[in-house]
C-alpha positions, 0 to 999 in steps of 0.5 A: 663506566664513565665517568667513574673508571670501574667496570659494570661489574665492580660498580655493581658489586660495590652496590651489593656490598653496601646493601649488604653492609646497610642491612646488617644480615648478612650476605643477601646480595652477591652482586654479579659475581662473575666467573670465566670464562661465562658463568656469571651470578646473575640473580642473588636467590636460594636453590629455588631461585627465590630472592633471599627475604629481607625484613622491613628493618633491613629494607628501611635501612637501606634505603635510608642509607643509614644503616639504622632503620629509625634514622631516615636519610638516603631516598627518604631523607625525612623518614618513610611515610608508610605504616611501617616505616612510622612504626619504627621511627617511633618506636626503636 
């Protein structure tokens, strides 16, 4: 990918290792994973092919970028303004 001088894949991956970080629970996202010759982990998701849960926490810390879900940042960088997001700038 230009201009940054990684694949798609290792872009994406580095993106599924911070979400992953960020959450704080584990190995939720996998990334693309890819295997050769050409089988490829193209959704992160349980023997059902549910997407594995996230909590509100976790979600919150994420796209707050912080890795802390009552300290806003990233995409929200004055804090969520839903129910739940003032729930835990509030209260944690």
């Amino acid at each position: 990918m230009h201009p940054y001088g990684v694949t798609v894949a290792e872009f994406t991956n580095r993106i599924s290792a911070l979400r992953n970080k960020l959450g704080n629970e584990g190995v939720k996202d996998e990334g693309l994973g890819f295997i050769l010759p050409f089988s490829g982990n193209i959704l992160s998701a349980d023997n059902n092919s549910l997407s594995y849960p996230r909590t509100p926490r976790e979600i919150l810390s994420i796209i707050y970028g912080s890795g802390n879900e009552s300290v806003p940042g990233g995409f929200y960088p004055n804090g969520a303004d839903g129910r739940i997001a003032r729930y835990y700038l509030h209260n944690t």
